[in-house]
C-alpha positions, 0 to 999 in steps of 0.5 A: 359922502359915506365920510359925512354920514359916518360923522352925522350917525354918532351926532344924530344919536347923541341929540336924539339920547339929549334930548330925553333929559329933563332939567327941572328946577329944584322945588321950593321947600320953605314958607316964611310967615304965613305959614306958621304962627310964629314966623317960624322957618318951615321946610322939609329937609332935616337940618345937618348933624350939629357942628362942632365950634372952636370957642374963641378966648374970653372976650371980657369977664362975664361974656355969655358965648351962644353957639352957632345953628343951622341957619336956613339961606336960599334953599339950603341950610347954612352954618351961622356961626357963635359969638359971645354976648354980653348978659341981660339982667333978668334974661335968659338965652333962648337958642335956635331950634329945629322942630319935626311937626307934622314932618316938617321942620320948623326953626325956631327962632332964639333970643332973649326971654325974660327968666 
C-alpha cells in the first residue's frame, strides 16, 4: 500500500502543477480591407530587418530586378523573394512598404505607377 501511495504523490502534484497552465491562442494582429482605405495589410508587429538577396545574372538585356519584401502570410511575416521584369514604358516601379501609423504597421502594397 504505502509502494502505490509513494507513486500516486509525485502523479498527483504533477497534475495539480499541470493544471494551472494556460494554453491561449495567439491573438489575431491583421485586418484586411476594411480597415484601411487602401486594402493596406495592418498589423502590430514590426517587419524583421531587410534581407539581404543574391541577384541572379541578367536575364535579357534591359531586365528590371525588384527586390524581395517582407510579406505578411497567416500571422507572421514572410520573405517573398525578388525577381527581374521586363520595363513598362511610361511606368515606374513602386516597391512594397512597410509604414508605422498610429503604432500599426501598414504594408503597402507595390507595383507599377504611371511616371
Amino acid at each position: 500500500m504505502s509502494l502505490t501511495r509513494f507513486r500516486l504523490v509525485p502523479i498527483a502534484a504533477c497534475v495539480l502543477a499541470l493544471s494551472a497552465c494556460v494554453v491561449a491562442p495567439y491573438p489575431r494582429q491583421v485586418a484586411y480591407g476594411g480597415a484601411s482605405p487602401d486594402g493596406d495589410v495592418i498589423v502590430d508587429m514590426a517587419p524583421p530587418a531587410p534581407y539581404v538577396e543574391v541577384v541572379p545574372v541578367l536575364p535579357y538585356a534591359g531586365a528590371l530586378w525588384i527586390g524581395g519584401y517582407w510579406g505578411w502570410q497567416g500571422s507572421r511575416h514572410a520573405w517573398v523573394p525578388g525577381r527581374w521584369e521586363r520595363p513598362r514604358a511610361g511606368y515606374a516601379y513602386r516597391p512594397h512598404a512597410w509604414v508605422q501609423i498610429g503604432g500599426r504597421w501598414h504594408l503597402r502594397g507595390g507595383g507599377w505607377v504611371r511616371g
